[in-house]
C-alpha positions in Angstrom: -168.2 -143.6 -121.7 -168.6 -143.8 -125.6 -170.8 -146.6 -127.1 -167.8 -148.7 -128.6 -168.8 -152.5 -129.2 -166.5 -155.6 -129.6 -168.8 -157.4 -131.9 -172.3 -159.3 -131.9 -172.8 -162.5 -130.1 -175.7 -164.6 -131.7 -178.0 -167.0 -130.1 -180.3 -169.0 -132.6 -178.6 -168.5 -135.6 -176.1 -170.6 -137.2 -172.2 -169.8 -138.5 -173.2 -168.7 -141.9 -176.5 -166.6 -141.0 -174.1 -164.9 -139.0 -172.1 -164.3 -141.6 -174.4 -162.7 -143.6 -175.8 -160.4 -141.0 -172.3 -159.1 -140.2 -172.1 -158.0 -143.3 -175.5 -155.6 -142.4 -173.3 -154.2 -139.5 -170.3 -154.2 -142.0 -168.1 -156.2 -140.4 -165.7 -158.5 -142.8 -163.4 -161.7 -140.9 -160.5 -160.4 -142.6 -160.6 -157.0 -141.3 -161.8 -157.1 -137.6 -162.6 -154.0 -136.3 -164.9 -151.7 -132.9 -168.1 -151.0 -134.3 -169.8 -147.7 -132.6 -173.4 -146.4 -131.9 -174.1 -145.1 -135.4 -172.7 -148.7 -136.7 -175.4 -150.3 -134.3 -178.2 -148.9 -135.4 -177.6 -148.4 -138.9 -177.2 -152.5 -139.1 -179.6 -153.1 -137.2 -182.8 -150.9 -138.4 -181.3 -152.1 -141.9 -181.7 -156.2 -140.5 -185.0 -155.7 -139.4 -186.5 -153.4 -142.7 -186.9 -156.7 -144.1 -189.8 -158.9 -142.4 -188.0 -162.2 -141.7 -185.9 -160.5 -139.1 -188.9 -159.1 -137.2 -188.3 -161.7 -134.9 -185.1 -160.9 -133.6 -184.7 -159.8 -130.1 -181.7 -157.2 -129.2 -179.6 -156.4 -125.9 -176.5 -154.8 -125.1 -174.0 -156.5 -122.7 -170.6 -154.8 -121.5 -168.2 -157.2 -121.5 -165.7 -155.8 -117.6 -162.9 -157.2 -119.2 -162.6 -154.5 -122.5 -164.7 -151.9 -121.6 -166.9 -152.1 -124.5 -170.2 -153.2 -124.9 -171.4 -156.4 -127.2 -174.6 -156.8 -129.1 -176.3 -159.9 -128.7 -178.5 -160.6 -130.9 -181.1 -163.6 -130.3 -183.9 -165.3 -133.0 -187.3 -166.8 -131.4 -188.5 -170.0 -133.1 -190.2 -169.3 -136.1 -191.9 -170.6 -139.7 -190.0 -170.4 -142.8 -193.4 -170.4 -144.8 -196.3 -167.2 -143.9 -199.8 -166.7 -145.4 -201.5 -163.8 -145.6 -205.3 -163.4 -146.3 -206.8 -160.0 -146.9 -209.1 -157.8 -149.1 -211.1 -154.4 -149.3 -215.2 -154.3 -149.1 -216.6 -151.1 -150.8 -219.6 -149.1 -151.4 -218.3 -149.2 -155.3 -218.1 -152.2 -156.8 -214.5 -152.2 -156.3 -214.1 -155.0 -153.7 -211.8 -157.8 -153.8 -209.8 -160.4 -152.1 -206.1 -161.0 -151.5 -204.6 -164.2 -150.6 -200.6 -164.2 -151.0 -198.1 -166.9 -149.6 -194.1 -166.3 -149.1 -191.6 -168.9 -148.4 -187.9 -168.0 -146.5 -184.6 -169.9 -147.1 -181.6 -168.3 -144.3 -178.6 -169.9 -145.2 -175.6 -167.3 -145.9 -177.6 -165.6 -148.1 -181.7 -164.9 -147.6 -184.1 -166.3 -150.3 -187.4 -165.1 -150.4 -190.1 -166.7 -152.8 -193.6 -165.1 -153.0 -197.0 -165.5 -154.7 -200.0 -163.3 -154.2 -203.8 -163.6 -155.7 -206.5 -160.7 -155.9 -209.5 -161.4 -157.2 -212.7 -159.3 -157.5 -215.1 -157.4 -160.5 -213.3 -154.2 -161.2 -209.2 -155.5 -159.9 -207.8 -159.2 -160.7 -204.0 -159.9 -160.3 -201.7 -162.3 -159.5 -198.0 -162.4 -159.4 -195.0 -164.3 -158.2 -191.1 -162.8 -157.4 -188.0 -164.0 -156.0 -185.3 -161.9 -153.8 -182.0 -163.0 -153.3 -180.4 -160.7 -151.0 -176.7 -161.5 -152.7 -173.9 -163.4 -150.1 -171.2 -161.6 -152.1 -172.0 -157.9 -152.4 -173.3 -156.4 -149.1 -177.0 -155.2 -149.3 -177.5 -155.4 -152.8 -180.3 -157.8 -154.3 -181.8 -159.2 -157.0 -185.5 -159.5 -157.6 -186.9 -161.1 -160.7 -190.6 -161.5 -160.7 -193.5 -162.0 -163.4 -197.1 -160.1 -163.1 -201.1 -160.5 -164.7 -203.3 -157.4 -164.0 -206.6 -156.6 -165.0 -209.1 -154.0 -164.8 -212.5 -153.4 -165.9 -213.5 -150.1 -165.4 -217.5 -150.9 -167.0 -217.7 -153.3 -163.4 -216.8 -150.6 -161.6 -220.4 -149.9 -160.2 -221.2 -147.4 -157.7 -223.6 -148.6 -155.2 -224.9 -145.1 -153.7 -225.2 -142.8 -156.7 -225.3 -143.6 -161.0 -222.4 -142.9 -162.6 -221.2 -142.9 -165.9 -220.3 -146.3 -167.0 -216.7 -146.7 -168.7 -216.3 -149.0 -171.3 -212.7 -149.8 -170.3 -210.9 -153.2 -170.3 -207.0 -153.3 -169.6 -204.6 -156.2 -169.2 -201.5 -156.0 -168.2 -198.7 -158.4 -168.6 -195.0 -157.9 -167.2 -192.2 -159.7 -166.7 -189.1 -158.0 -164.6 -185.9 -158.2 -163.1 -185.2 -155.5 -160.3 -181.1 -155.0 -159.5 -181.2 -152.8 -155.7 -178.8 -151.2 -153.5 -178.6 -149.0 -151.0 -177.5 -145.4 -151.4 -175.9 -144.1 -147.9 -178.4 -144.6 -144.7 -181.8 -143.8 -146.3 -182.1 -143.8 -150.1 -182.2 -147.0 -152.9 -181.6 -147.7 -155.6 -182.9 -150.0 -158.1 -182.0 -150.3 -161.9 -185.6 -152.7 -163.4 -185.4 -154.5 -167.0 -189.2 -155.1 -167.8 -190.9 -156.6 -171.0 -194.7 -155.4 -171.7 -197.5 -157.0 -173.0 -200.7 -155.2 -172.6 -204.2 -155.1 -174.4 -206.6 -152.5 -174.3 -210.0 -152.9 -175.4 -212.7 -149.7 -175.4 -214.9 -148.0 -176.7 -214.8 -144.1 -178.3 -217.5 -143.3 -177.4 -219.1 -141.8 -173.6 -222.3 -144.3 -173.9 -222.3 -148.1 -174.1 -224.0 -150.1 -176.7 -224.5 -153.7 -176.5 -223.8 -153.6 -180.7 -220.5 -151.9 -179.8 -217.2 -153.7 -181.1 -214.6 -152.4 -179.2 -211.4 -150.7 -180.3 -208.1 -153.2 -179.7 -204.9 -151.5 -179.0 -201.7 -154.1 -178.3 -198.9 -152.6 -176.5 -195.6 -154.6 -176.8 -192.0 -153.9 -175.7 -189.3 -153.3 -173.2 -189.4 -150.9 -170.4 -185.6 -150.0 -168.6 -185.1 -147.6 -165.8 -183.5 -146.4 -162.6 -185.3 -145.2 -159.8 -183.8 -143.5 -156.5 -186.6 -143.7 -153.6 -186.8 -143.0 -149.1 -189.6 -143.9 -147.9 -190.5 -144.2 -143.5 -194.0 -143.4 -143.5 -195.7 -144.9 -140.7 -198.4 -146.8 -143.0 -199.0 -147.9 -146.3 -202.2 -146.0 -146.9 -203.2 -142.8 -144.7 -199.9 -142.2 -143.3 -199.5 -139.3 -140.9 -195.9 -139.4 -140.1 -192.9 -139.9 -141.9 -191.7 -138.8 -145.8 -191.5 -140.4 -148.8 -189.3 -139.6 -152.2 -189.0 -141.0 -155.7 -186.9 -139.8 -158.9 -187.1 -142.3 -161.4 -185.6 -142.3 -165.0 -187.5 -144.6 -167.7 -186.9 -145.9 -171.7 -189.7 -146.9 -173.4 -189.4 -148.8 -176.5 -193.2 -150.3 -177.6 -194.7 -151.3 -180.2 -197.9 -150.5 -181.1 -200.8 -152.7 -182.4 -203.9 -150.8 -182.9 -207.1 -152.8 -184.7 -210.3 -150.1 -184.6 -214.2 -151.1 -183.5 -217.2 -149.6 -185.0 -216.7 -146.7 -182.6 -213.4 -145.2 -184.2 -213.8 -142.8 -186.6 -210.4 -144.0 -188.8 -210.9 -147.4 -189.6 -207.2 -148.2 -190.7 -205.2 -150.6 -188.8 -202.1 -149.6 -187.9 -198.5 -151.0 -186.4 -195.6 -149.4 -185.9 -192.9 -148.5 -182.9 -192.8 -146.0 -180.7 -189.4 -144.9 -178.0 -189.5 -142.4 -175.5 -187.9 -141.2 -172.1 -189.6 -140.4 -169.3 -188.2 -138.3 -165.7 -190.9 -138.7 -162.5 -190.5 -136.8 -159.7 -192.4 -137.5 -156.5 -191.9 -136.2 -152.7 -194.5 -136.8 -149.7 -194.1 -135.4 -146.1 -195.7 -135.0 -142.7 -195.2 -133.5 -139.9 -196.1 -133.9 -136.6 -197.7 -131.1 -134.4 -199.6 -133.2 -131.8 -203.7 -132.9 -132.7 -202.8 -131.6 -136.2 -200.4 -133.3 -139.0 -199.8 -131.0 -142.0 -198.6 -132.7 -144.9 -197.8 -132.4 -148.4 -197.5 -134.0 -152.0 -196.0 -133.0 -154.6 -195.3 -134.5 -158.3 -193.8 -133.9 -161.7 -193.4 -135.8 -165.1 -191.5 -134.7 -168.3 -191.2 -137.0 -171.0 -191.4 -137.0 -174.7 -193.9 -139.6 -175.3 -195.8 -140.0 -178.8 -199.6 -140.1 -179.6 -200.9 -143.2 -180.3 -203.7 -143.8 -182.9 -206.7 -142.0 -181.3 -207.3 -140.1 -178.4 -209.2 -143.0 -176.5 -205.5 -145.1 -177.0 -203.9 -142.3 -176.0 -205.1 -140.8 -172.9 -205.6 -144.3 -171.3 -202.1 -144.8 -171.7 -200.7 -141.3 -170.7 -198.9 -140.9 -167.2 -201.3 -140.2 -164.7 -202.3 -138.3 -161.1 -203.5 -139.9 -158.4 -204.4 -137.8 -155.5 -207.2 -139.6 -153.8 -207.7 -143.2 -152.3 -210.4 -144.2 -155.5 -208.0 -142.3 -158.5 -206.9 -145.6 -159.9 -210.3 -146.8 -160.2 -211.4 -144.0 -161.8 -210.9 -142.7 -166.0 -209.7 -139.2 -165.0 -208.9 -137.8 -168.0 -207.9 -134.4 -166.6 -205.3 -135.9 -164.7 -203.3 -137.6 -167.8 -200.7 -135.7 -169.3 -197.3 -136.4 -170.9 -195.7 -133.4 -169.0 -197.4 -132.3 -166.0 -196.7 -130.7 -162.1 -199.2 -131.5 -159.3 -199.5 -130.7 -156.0 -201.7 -131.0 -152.5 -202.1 -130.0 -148.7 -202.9 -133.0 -146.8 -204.7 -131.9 -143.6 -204.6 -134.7 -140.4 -206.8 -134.1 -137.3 -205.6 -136.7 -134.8 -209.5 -137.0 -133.1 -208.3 -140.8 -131.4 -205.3 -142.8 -131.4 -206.3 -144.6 -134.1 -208.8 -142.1 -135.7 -208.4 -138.6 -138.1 -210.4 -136.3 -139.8 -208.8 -135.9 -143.3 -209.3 -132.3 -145.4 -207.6 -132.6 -148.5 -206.8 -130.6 -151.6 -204.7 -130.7 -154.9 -204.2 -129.2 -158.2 -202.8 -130.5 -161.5 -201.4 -128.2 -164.1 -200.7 -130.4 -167.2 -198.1 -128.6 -169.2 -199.4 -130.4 -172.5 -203.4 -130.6 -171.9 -204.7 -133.7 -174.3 -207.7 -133.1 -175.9 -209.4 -134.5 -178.7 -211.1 -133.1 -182.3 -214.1 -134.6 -185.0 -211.9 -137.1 -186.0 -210.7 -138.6 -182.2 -207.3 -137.8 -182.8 -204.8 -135.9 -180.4 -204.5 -132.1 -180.0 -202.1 -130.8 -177.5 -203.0 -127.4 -175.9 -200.8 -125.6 -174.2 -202.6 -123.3 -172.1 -201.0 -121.4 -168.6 -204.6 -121.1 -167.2 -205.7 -125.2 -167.6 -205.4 -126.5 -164.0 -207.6 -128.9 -162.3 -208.7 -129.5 -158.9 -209.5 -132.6 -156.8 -210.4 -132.4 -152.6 -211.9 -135.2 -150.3 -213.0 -134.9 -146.9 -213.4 -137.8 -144.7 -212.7 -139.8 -141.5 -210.2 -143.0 -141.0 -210.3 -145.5 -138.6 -206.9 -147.7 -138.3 -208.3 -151.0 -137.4 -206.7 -154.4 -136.9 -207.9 -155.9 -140.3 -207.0 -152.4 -142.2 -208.3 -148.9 -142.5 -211.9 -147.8 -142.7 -213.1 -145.1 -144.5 -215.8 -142.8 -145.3 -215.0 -139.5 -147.5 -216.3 -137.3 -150.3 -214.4 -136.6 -152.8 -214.3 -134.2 -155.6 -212.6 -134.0 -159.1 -212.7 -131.0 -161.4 -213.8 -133.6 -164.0 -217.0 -134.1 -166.2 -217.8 -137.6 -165.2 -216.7 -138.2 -162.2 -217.7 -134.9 -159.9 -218.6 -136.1 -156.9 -219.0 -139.4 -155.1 -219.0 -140.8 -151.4 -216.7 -144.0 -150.6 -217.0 -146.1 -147.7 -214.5 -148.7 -147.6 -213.1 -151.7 -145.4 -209.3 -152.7 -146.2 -206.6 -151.3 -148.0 -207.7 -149.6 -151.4 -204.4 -150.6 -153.0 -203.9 -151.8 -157.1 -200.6 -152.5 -158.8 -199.1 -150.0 -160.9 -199.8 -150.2 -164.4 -196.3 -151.2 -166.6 -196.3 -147.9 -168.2 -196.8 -145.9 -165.0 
């Protein structure tokens, strides 16, 4: 007998939450109509993607009368207001804490408000958003929110070995308003609207000086895109199951703000706009074969973006490669290119349930390599044989309060080599607005 269903009962939900998660299951009053297997779980996987629902418990009734089965679908008592507490403690001075609070409103349409704090040396942030899932137009949602990042890469000590200090300090302002949909069963889409404000302050030179003034750069404008994205990996860091894929399509228009220290060669303020475009291309699969999980990476930019004032401005600012867990706390400069195709095997040796060996390895080719000359401006090389390695080796134990690590990792880079990370949490930053 084929699963047909009548409809869904509900138990613990009123007349218009009901309403609204028809809609999930597409089913409309004015057009009543069997729903069938595929149309049960494609509601219902899509109901409980999104945390609130987490809560509901399913069963399957047939009703003698028909012949065809109903879904009953009943809520357990629960808060309308959660609190999470977290953070990551590391062997680098990269540790911080998270504290983030989100508020629910069901009615016929679901209203989620959220705040979330991180605070430590090297990472601050805080941000709030707002989702309104909307009652009129089935699945899509808008998401405006407003963010404050921070990094300060000279705090970003190293607590086993010296390492070169970076005289980095980067805020980030943003202020957005995502538009999202689905596109059939697995992808999204979202259109985002973002204004920028960012200030960069650093130094030109590879050795820090307490008489140093450091250069300003002031990065103003609007930021649009489109961005069509799948993701069911199993975790949000160290997966070892599932895929992942992004295209994204961005416009840039900034303005640019540069006031030079008594590191930079040209002393001339400048100001002036600057517009580009932007294509990023990402895919990220595993696949399971019991004790071992190959996997695989694999990532491409093409965009037309200008130099800025110096090559200090400009390579801080140029899209970046992240292939390891510590990449965003790291200055990589042989990772940052305005066109660039990257790649890795990801290697997963299941030793435990909830422990794996990882052996990885990657390559970046940047297509335009930046370098710099005597007077800290831009060249662009474009050489076939410039490509650059990174590998880590390491084991990771999924524990209750987050993974724990302990790898080596390696980057085919002059001041950042080698280095051994032990770390307690999730390793996770926010992306920087011109990411």
């Amino acid at each position: 007998m084929p699963f047909v269903f009548d409809g869904i009962r509900y138990q613990g939900f009123t007349e218009k939450q009901a309403r609204y998660i028809n809609r999930l299951f597409g089913i409309r009053p004015d057009k009543p109509r069997l729903l069938y297997h595929r149309d049960i779980l494609s509601g219902y996987y899509e109901l409980v993607s999104e945390e609130y629902f987490h809560n509901v418990i399913p069963s399957i009734a047939l009703d003698t009368t028909t012949n065809h089965f109903v879904l009953n679908l009943a809520r357990r008592p629960q808060q309308n207001f959660h609190v999470d507490f977290g953070g990551v403690i590391a062997t680098r001075n990269i540790s911080n804490i998270f504290l983030g609070a989100s508020f629910y409103r069901f009615n016929k349409s679901l209203l989620q408000t959220s705040v979330g704090f991180q605070t430590g040396s090297f990472y601050k942030s805080a941000t709030a958003r707002m989702r309104l899932d909307n009652p009129f137009i089935t699945k899509f949602y808008i998401e405006p929110s407003v963010t404050f990042n921070s990094w300060d890469y000279l705090e970003s000590e190293d607590l086993l070995q010296d390492v070169t200090a970076t005289v980095l300090r980067r805020v980030n302002r943003k202020a957005a308003i995502d538009f999202g949909w689905p596109v059939g069963r697995h992808l999204k889409a979202t259109v985002r609207v973002e204004g920028i404000s960012n200030l960069d302050r650093y130094s030109n030179d590879t050795t820090f000086t307490s008489t140093a003034i450091l250069d300003e750069l002031k990065l103003k404008g609007i930021k649009t895109g489109i961005r069509l994205s799948a993701n069911d990996l199993d975790r949000k860091q160290y997966p070892r199951r599932g895929k992942a894929m992004s295209i994204s399509a961005d416009y840039f228009s900034i303005t640019e703000d540069y006031t030079p220290g008594n590191t930079a060669i040209n002393t001339t303020p400048f100001y002036g706009r600057h517009n580009w475009f932007r294509l990023r291309l990402s895919a990220e699969q595993y696949f399971n074969g019991g004790f071992y999980h190959p996997g695989y990476i694999v990532e491409g930019v093409f965009s037309n973006q200008p130099s800025f004032q110096n090559y200090r401005g400009t390579i801080i600012n140029a899209p970046t490669f992240h292939p390891l867990q510590d990449s965003r706390t790291l200055l990589l400069e042989k990772f940052r290119s305005f066109n660039y195709l990257a790649g890795g095997i990801r290697n997963i040796f299941v030793l435990r349930n909830k422990l794996d060996f990882r052996l990885e390895t990657y390559l970046f080719k940047p297509l335009d390599y930046l370098s710099t000359d005597e007077n800290q401006d831009v060249v662009k090389i474009n050489d076939v044989a410039k490509a650059y390695l990174a590998a880590t080796a390491g084991f990771v134990h999924h524990s209750p309060i987050g993974p724990i690590s302990l790898s080596v990792n390696y980057y085919d880079d002059n001041h950042n080599k080698w280095g051994v990370l032990l770390h307690v949490g999730f390793l996770l930053f926010d992306h920087h607005s011109l990411e």
